[in-house]
N, C-alpha and C positions, 0 to 999 in steps of 0.2 A: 355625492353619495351614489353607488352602484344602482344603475335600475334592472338588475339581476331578480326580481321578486320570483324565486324560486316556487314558492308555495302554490302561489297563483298560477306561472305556469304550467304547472304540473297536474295541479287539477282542471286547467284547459285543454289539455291536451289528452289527458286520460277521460276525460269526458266525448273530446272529439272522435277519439278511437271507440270509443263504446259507439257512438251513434252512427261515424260511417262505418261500420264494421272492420276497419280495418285491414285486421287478420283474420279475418272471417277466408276460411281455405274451400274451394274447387275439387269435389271429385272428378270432375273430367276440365283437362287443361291441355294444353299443348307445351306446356312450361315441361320440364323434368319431375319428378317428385321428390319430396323430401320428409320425414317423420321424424320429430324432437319431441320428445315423450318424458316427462319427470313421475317417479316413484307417485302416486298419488297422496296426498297424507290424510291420516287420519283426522276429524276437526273434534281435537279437544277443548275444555272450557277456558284450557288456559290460554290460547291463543297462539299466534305464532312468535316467538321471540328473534331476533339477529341471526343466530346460527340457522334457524329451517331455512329460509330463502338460498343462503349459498349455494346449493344446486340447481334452483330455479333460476337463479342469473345467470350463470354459466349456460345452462340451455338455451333463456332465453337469448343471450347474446349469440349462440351460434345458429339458432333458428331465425333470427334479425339478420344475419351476414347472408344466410342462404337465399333469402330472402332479394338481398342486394344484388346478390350470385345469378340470381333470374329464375330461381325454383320456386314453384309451387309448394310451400313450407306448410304440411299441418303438424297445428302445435297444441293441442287441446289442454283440458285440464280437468278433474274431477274430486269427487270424495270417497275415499274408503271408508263407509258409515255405517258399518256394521259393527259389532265388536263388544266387549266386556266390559269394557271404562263405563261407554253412556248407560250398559246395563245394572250395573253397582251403584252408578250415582240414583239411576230410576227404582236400585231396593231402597237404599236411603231416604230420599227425598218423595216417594210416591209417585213423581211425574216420568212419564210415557217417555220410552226413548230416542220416540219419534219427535220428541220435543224438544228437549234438550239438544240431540245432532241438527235439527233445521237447524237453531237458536246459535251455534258453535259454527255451523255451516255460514252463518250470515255475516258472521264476526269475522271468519277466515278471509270469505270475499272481500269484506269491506279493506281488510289489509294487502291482502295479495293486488289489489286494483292501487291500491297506492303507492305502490313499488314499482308500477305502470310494465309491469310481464304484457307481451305481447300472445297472452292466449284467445283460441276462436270459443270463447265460452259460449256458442251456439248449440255446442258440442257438449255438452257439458254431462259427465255421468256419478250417479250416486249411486254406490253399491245395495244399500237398505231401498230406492224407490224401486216398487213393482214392473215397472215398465223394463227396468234392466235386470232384476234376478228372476224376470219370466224366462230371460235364456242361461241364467245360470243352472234352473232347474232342469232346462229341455236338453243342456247340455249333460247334467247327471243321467237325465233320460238315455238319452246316447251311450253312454257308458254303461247303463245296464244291461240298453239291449245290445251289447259287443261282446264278443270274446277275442284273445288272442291266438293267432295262429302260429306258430314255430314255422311251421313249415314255410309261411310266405312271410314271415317274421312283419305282418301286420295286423292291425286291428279290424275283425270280418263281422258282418252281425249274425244277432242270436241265432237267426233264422235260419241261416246257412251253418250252422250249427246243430240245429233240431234238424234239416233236413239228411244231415249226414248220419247224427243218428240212426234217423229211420232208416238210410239205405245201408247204413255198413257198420252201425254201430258202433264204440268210442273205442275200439281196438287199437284204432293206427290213428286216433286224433294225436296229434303231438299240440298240446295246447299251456299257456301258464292258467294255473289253474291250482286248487286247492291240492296238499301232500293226500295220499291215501283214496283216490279217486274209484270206482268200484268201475272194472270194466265188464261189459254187456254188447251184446249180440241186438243187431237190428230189432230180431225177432221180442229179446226181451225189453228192450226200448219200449218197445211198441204195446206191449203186455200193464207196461207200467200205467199206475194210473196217471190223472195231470199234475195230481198235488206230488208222486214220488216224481213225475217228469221235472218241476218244478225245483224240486229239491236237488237235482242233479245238477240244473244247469245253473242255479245258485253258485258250484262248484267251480264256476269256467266266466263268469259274468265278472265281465271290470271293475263294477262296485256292486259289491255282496256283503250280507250281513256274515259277520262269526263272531265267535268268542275268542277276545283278545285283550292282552294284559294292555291296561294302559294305567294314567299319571291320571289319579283323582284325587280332586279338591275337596273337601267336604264343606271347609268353610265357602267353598265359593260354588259349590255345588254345582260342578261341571270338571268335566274332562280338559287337559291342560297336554299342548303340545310339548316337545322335549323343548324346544326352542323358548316357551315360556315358563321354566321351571329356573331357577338361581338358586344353588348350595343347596337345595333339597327341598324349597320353599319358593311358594306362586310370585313371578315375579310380579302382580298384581298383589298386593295387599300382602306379601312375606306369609302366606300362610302354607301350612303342614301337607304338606302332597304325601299320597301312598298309591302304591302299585295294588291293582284290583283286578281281575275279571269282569268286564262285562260284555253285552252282546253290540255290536256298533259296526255302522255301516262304516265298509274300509276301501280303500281305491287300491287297483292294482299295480300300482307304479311297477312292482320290480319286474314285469312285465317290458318293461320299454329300458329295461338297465343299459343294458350294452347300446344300444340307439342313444341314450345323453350320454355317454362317454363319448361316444362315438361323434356325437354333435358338436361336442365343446370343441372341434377342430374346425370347424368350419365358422365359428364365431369369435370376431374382434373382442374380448373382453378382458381385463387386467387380468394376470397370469395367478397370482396369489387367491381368487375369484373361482379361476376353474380349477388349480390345487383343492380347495373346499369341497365342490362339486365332486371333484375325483375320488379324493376321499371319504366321502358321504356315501358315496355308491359303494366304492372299497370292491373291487374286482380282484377274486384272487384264485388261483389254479391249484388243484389238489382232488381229494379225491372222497365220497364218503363211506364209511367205514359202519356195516352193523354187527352188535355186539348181544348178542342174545343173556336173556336175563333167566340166573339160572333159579331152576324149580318156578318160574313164572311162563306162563303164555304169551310174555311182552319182548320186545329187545328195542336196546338205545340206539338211534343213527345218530351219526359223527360227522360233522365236515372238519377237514387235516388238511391244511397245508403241506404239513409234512409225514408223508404216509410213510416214507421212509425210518422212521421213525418206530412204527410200530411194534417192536419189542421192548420198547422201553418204555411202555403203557404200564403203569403202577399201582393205579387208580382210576375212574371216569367222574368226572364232576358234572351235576346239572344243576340247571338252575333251580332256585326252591322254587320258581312257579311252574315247572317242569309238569305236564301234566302225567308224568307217570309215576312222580314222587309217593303222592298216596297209595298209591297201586303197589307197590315193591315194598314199599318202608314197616320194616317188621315189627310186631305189637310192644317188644319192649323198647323200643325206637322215635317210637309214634308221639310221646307226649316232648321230645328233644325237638323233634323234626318241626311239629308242629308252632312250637316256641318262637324257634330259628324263623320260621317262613313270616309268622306275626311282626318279629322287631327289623327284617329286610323290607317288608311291604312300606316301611314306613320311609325308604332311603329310596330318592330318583334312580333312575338308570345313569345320569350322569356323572350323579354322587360316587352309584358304585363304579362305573370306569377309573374316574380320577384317584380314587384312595387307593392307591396301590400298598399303601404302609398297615393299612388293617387286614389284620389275617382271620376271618373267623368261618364256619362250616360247620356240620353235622354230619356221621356216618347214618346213612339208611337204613343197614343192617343187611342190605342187599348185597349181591354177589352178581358183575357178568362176567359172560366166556368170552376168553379171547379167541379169534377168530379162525388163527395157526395156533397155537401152541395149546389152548385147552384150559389153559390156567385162570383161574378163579381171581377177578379182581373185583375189590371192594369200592361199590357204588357212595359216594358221599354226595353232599348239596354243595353249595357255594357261591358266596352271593356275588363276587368276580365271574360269573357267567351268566350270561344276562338271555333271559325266555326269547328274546325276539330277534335275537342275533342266530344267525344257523341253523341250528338245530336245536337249540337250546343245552347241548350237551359236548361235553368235549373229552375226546378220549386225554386224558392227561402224562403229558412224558417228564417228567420234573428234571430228566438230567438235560434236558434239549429246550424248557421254557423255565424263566426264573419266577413266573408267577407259580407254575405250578411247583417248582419248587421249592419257593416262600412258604405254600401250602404243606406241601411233603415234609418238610423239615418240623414243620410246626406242629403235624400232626404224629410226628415220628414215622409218617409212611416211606414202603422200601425208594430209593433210589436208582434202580438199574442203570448201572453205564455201556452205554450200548454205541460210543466214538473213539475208535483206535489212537491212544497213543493222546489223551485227553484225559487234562488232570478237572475234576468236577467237583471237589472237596470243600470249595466254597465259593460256587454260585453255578449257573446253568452253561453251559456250551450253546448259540444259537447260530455259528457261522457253518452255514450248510453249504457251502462251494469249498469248504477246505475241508469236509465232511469226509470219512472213512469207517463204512458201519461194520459193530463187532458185534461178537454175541447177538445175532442176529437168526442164526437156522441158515435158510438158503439166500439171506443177504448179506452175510460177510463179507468182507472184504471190496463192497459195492460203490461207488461214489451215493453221491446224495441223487442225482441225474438216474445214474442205471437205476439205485434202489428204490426211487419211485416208480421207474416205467416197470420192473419187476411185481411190486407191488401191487397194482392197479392190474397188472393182466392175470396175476393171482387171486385178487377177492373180486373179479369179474366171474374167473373162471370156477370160485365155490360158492357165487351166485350173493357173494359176503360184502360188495360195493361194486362201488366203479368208477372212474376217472369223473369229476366234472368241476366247474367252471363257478363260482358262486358268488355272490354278493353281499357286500354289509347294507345295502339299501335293504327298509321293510315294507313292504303297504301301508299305504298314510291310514289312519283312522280320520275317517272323517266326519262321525258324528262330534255334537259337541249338547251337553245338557243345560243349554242356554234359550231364552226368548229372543234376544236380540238380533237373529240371524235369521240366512234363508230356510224358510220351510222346506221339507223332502216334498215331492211331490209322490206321494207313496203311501198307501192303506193296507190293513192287515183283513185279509179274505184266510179263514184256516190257519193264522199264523203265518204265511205266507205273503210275502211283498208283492204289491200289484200296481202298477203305477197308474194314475191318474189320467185322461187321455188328452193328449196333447193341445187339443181346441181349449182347454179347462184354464189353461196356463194364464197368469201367474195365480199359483196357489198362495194367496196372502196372511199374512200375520194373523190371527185371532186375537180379541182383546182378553185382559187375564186381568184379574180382581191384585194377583203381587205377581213379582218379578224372580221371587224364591221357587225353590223347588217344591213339589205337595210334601205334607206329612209322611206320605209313605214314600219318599225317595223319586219320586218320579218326578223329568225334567217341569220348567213351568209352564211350558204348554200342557202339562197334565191339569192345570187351572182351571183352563179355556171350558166353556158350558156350552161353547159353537163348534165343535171340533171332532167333526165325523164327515164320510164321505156317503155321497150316497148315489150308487153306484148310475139307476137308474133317469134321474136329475139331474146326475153330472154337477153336482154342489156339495158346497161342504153345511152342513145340519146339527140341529140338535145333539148332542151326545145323548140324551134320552130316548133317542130314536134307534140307537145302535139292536139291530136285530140278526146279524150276522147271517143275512141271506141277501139282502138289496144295501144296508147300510151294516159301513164298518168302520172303526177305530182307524185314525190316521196315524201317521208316525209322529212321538213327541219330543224328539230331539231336531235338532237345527245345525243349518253345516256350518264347520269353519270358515274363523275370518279370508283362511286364504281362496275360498270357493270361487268369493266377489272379487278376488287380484286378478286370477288366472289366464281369465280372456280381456279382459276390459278396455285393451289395447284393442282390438278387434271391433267394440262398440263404439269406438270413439269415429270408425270411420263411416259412420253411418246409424247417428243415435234414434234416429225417427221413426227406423222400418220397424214395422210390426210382424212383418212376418219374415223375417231372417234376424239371425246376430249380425250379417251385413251383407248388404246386394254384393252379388258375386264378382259384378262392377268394381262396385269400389274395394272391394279387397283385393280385385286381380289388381288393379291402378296403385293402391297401398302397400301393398304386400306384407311389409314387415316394419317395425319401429330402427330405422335408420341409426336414432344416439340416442340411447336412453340413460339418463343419469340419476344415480339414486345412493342409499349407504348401502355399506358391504354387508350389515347385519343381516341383510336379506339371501344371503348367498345359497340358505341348503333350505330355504323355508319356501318362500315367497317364487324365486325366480327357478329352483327346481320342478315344484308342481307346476308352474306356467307351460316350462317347457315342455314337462310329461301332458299337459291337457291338449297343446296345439300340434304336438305329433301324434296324437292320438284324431282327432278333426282331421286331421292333414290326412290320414289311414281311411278315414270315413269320406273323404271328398268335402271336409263344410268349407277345408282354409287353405289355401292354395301354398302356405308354405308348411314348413316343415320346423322354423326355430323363430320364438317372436321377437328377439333383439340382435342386431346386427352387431351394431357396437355399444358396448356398454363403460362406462365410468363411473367409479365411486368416489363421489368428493366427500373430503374431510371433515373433521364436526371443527364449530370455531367453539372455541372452549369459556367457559367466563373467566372472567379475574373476581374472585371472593373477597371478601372483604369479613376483615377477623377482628373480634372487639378482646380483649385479653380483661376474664373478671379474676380476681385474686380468690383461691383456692378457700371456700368455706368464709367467705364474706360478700357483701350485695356492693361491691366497691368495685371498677374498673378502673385498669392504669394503662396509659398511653404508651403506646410503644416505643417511645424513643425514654420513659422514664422508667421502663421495665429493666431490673436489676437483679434477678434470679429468683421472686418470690414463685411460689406454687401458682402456676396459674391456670385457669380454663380456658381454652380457644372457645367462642363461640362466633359464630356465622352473624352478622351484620345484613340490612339491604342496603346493596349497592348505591339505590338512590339517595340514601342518608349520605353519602359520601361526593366530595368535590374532587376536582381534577388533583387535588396536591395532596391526598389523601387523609382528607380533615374529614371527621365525623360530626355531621350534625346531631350533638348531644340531646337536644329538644326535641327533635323529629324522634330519637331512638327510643326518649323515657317514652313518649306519649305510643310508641308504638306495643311495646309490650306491658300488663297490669304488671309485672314481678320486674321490673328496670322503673318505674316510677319514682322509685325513693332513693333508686341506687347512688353512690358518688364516685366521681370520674376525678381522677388523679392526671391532670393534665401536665401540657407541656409550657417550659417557662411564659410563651407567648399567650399563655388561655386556648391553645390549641386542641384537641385529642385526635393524636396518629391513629390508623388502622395499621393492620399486617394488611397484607397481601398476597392470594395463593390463585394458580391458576388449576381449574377443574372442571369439570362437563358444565355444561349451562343445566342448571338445573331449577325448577322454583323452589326448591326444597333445599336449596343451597343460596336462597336470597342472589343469586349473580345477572339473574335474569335480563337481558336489557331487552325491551319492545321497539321494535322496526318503527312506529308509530311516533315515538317521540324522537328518532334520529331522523325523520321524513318530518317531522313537525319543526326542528329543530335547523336542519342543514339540507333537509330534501333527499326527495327520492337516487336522484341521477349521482348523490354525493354516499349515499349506502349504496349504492349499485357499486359504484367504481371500488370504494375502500372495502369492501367484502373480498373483490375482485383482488388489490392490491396485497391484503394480507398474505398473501404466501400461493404456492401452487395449491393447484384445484384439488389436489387430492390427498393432501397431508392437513392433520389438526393443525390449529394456531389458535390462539390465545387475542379473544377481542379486547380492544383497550378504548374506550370512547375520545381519550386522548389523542389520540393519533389522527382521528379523522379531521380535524382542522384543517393537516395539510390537504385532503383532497378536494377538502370544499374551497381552500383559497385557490387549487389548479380552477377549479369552475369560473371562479370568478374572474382568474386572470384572462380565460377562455371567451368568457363574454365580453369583458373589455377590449380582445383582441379585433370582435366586432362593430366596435364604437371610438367615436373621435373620442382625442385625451380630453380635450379642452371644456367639451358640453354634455357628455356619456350619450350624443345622438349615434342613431347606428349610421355605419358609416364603411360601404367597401367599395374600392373602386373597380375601374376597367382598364386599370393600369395592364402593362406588361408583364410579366412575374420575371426577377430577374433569375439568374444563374444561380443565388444564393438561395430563392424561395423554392425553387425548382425540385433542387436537391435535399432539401429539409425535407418536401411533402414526397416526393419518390424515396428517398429513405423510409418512411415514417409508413409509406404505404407496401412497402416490400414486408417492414417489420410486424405490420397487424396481422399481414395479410397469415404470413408464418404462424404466427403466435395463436392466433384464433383457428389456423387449422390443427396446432398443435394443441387444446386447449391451457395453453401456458398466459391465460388470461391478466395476470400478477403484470408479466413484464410488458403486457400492450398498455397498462395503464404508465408507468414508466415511459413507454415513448410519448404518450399524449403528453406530457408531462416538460420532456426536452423539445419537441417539437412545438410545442406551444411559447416555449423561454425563447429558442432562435428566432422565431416570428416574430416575436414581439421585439426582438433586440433589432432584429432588420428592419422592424419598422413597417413589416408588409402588409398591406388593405388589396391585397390584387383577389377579383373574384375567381380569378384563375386557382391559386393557390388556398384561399378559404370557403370555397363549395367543396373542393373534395374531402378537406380538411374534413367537413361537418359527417359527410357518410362514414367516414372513418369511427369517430367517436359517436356516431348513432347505435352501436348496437347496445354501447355500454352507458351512453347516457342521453335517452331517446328522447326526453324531454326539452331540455336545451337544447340538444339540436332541432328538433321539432320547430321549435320558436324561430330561432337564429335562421331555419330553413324558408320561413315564410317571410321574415324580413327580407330576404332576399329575390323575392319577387315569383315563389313555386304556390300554386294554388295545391298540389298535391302532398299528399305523407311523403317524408322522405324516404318512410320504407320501399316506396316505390323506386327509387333512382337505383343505378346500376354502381356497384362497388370501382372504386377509380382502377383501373389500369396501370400496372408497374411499367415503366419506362424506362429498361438499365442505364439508357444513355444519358441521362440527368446526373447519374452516378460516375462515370465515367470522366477522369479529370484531363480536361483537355490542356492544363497548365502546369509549367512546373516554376515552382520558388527556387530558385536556384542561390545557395550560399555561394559567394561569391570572395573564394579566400588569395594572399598575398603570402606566398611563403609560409602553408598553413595554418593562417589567422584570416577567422572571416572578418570580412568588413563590409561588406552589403551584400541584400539581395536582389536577384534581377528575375522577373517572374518571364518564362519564353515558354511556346509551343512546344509539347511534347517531342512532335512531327520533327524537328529540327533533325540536320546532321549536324556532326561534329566542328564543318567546318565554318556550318551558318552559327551553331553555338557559339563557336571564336570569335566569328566575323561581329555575331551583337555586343560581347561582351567587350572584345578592344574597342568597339567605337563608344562606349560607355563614356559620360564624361568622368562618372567618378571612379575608372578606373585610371583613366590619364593623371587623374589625381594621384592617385597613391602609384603610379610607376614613374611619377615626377618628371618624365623623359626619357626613360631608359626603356630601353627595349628589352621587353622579358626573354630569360633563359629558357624555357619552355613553359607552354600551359595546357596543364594535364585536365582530360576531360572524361569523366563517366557520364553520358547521357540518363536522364532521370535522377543524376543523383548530386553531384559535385563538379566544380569548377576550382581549380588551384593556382592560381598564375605565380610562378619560380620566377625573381625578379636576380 
């Protein structure tokens, strides 16, 4: 019997790394550097299942190889432990959600440490403990006090700001900043008081409060990112999202738009990843267009693509949250309009992009003027134009867009054909390079090219637009009406934001009697009975105390999950300091996260804001770089395989699948654990599992068998497929789910786990230990033999091929050579310590455990993380022999193996003295013998 005791080793050796620290990483080293960074996860109740770790073994195995490499590898790890999940369980359940995430945090470790990941958990960051969202908030600090500058196209503070003010007033600021800015003379600056100073530079400040349409929950009583909304509903709990008004502190990304365009060139990241990116920003060149609203004191701005275009404006559509809809929308209109705005509130922004097949809208009863030509076009809503995109408004040309002309048609509005020699009778013209405008006034006959630049130097010159540049990226909102999350650090003096003074930091959680929102709609820090600033104190106090001269009302909304992503790459190099996000030290030594690997879903959420917050630090002097991930990787999700019981249609009966014969039946979802390798369902385990299957009867197969289906789909609990890491490490060991996670397929395409299949990688293990142990007594056993020519070449193969594979992360096919290099080994028979030390570094990164073991048998008092990665040798490779067919009147008949190096005539000379060629030329002296070096020998007898 094998003395492979997996179990045992694994927890010796994940115990040994916890105590000598291992991977505990050096901010100052003499080594190179290196940063392997994974997505951090969330710790929910349910634990980690098979599929989470796939991107952590991939990391950690190239953060192990760097490691070998001779770099200084920090590889940290932490939690994202803010969030909605622990907060719904803590409405439910009454318990604190600080208790539930420690309680889920403890679960997570306990697994992640059994998979034996090589992280420096010294390092260790929680998004929810104080000590780390004290710099999430000082970071929001930052951001208020900034503005952005055009001119030096960085982020400048407030101060330099107010100074310029005062000296020259906001005439010539070219700043991103709020639309509709009120410009003022030094003189009047200075007149103003500090509460109208205040409100001004509100205007210009990176995160400022406004009123803005956003995605609320009622049932969940909180504001809901586009990213968490599904088909119109929270994708927490499926419930009813509607578009609202309120006031919420928002970040000014689109500020730094053209700077992440402009970044994604400079960073290693799968290409599909920065399409995303690109798109999300949506950069696009045209010009805006205003259109004066007639008999009103108001007018609509446009952004156009196609300005060219503009006589074949028919109509202007806005959006119903359009703040000027009330204002224009005429009295016998008002009870339509208002309808309209009510049953759209209730549809996401998503909802409305994607439905392009519903056509519906309301006329306003309004009229604007067109810009050239004077003509009166009819203002409608439409809920295909969405408040937060542009302008909210679009002049519409129906013969040049087929949305607007799905519209036009629908509504019976005119058509204008305004493209020479362009049939539009049934559907839109949209190719503008083969464009020829007619009926145009003074752009007839124009290309699409001229008749824009024409265009744009025309409603410059009647002061009616101008040429410019625009984005689909908006300012993130980033309040959120949740407890769970970080506090603002911000009080209300007059209405007005004032923030907290920095020594104060971290402003911490209050306790709250529920986790709902009050009676009157206000987040649940409106609960809290502790929950006031007071100013003179420098504490937070009573809420009884509020007197609005020395104590004031704090802010009761909390930021976004994504507040605590954004920097936390940056804490991990330096979790201890209290007084920086990280000595300048080790950030200049760090710099940036080298490989970070995580899923793609993070693409326009998580890893956009990241960027927007570190070049915005990077503008302020905090971060010496400019983008936090060099190179980035999404690996794949590993899928379940389901498990389907088939009940017969309107009876408590189930029929096996191989004796299911076309009656009515119901698929229902099985757990996988009820099921064995050969797809038999444990009948007893199923009744007892659900009250409504206890009585039911199972129509089996001739053997007393009952078959499942079988369907492969997301690993879900909710889909019973779940398999736990815990019982495949219980089961077959950690180092045997490292490698088969690894084997299933490339790192960055889905595959479908089969608990089946991993036998083979645990019988590679075992043949792998054995390769360290006599046949005869399983003692371990390698010698100081020589390594012949044959072992040579197996391990310099094997090490050329990791060495590729693991820079390529094509992890799948390094397990594949372990796999044939282990078979040759063993068939040559080789115990040479020559050839089975390096062996072992090789397969260390992917199964650190056994080699850990197998490494100290061998006489290393040290981690083999220490030892240096082997050396490729081509000359191992390199065949200095050739087998030579040795044929007779082209018929082979033996072969004779000679030095490459040979001439033609030494080739001769060995072959006639052959005896068994004497043989077969019986005496005769050959007619010729034909010689290709390297390849063939023919002797013509």
């Amino acid at each position: 019997m094998s003395n492979y005791h997996f179990n045992a080793i694994e927890a010796k050796w994940q115990k040994y790394w916890a105590e000598h620290k291992t991977f505990h990483a050096e901010n100052n080293s003499e080594k190179p550097k290196y940063y392997v960074l994974d997505m951090f996860p969330y710790p929910s109740g349910a634990g980690l299942h098979v599929g989470h770790p796939l991107g952590y073994i991939a990391s950690d195995i190239y953060a192990r190889y760097k490691r070998h490499q001779g770099f200084n590898v920090l590889h940290p790890q932490g939690y994202d432990s803010f969030g909605l999940p622990a907060e719904q369980y803590a409405i439910q359940t009454g318990q604190h959600p600080r208790k539930t995430t420690e309680e889920n945090i403890a679960r997570y470790r306990e697994q992640l440490d059994k998979i034996g990941f090589s992280f420096d958990w010294s390092r260790e960051v929680r998004t929810s403990d104080p000590d780390y969202y004290k710099w999430t908030q000082w970071i929001f600090m930052q951001l208020f006090e900034s503005w952005y500058d055009k001119a030096s196209d960085k982020a400048r503070p407030i101060e330099e700001l107010r100074a310029i003010f005062s000296e020259k007033g906001s005439g010539e600021v070219q700043a991103a900043c709020d639309t509709g800015v009120r410009i003022f003379t030094a003189e009047e600056w200075k007149s103003f008081s500090e509460a109208t100073q205040q409100k001004e530079l509100l205007k210009y400040r990176l995160t400022y409060l406004a009123e803005t349409e956003v995605n609320w929950c009622p049932e969940l009583g909180t504001v809901l990112a586009n990213d968490e909304i599904v088909n119109g509903v929270s994708e927490r709990g499926g419930y009813p999202v509607v578009r609202k008004r309120m006031k919420q502190w928002s970040m000014r990304i689109t500020a730094y738009a053209q700077r992440l365009l402009d970044g994604l060139e400079s960073i290693d990241w799968p290409q599909p990843l920065k399409d995303s990116q690109t798109n999300w920003i949506g950069r696009s060149k045209g010009a805006t267009v205003t259109f004066r609203v007639k008999d009103h004191n108001e007018s609509i701005e446009v952004f156009t693509t196609r300005p060219d275009t503009i006589y074949g404006v028919s109509f202007m559509t806005l959006a119903p949250e359009h703040e000027l809809v009330p204002k224009i929308t005429t009295e016998d209109q008002k009870q339509a309009v208002q309808d309209y705005i009510e049953a759209t509130s209730k549809r996401s922004e998503r909802e409305r992009m994607a439905d392009v097949k519903t056509i519906t809208g309301v006329f306003t009863g309004a009229y604007a003027e067109h810009p050239f030509s004077g003509e009166a076009i009819p203002v409608w809503i439409g809920d295909y134009v969405l408040a937060g995109y542009g302008t909210g408004a679009v002049m519409s040309v129906p013969c040049g867009d087929q949305r607007d002309y799905d519209f036009a048609k629908h509504f019976a509005i005119p058509i204008p054909n305004i493209f020479k020699d362009v049939d539009i009778s049934e559907e839109a013209y949209s190719d503008k390079e083969h464009t020829i405008i007619t009926n145009s006034d003074f752009l007839d006959g124009l290309s699409y090219a001229e008749a824009t630049q024409r265009v744009i130097e025309a409603l410059e010159k009647k002061g009616a637009g101008e040429g410019k540049i625009n984005y689909r990226l908006r300012d993130a909102v980033f309040s959120r009406q949740r407890y769970w999350g970080e506090p603002f650090p911000v009080y209300y003096k007059d209405g007005l934001p004032q923030l907290i003074e920095e020594k104060h930091l971290p402003l911490t959680l209050p306790e709250v009697e529920k986790y709902l929102p009050t009676e009157d709609g206000e987040p649940p820090l409106g609960r809290a009975e502790v929950w006031a600033w007071d100013e003179n104190a420098g504490a937070v106090v009573s809420n009884d105390r509020i007197d609005h001269k020395t104590v004031f009302p704090l802010e009761l909304n909390t930021m976004p999950g994504w507040a605590g992503s954004s920097c936390y790459m940056f804490r991990y190099m330096d979790p201890e300091n209290n007084h920086a996000l990280a000595s300048q030290q080790a950030m200049e030594y760090w710099e940036n996260v080298d490989l970070y690997v995580g899923g793609s879903e993070h693409a326009t959420g998580h890893l956009l804001y990241s960027r927007f917050w570190v070049k915005f630090l990077y503008d302020r002097g905090v971060l010496p770089v400019a983008e936090p991930f060099k190179k980035l990787i999404n690996q794949g999700m590993i899928l379940g395989e389901s498990a389907f019981v088939y009940r017969i249609e309107g009876k408590n009966t189930f029929i096996s699948k191989g004796k299911y014969s076309g009656e009515e039946i119901q698929p229902i979802h099985a757990d996988v654990s009820f099921v064995n390798l050969q797809n038999e369902l444990d009948i007893e385990s199923f009744k007892a599992w659900r009250p409504e299957f206890a009585d039911a009867i199972f129509i089996t197969e001739e053997d007393g068998s009952f078959k499942v289906a079988r369907e492969v789909e997301k690993m879900s609990k909710s889909k019973y497929n779940v398999v736990n890491p815990d019982d495949i490490c219980s089961q077959y060991g950690a180092d045997t789910l490292r490698m088969y996670e690894m084997f299933l397929g490339p790192l960055e395409q889905a595959k479908p786990w089969n608990t089946a299949g991993i036998t083979g990688v645990h019988g590679f293990l075992k043949k792998l230990w054995k390769l360290y142990h006599s046949s005869s007594n399983d003692t371990f056993f390698v010698s100081e033999e020589q390594a012949t020519k044959e072992n040579l070449k197996t391990l310099h193969k094997t090490i050329k091929k990791v060495r590729e594979d693991i820079e390529n992360f094509s992890f799948n096919t390094s397990v594949s050579t372990f796999m044939i290099a282990v078979n040759e080994l063993t068939a040559q028979k080789c115990t040479s310590r020559e050839i089975l030390e390096p062996l072992l570094i090789l397969i260390s990164p992917y199964a650190p455990h056994i080699a850990e073991e197998l490494w100290e048998k061998l006489g290393h008092s040290k981690s083999i993380s220490t030892a240096s990665f082997p050396k490729f040798e081509p000359s191992h490779l390199v065949e200095s022999t050739k087998e030579y067919p040795i044929s007779f009147n082209g018929k082979m008949r033996f072969t004779l193996e000679l030095p490459l190096d040979l001439s033609k005539d030494a080739i001769e000379a060995a072959v006639m003295s052959h005896e068994r060629t004497a043989h077969y030329l019986e005496g005769r002296s050959p007619k010729k013998v034909i010689i290709v070096p390297g390849k063939i020998v023919n002797i013509v007898g």
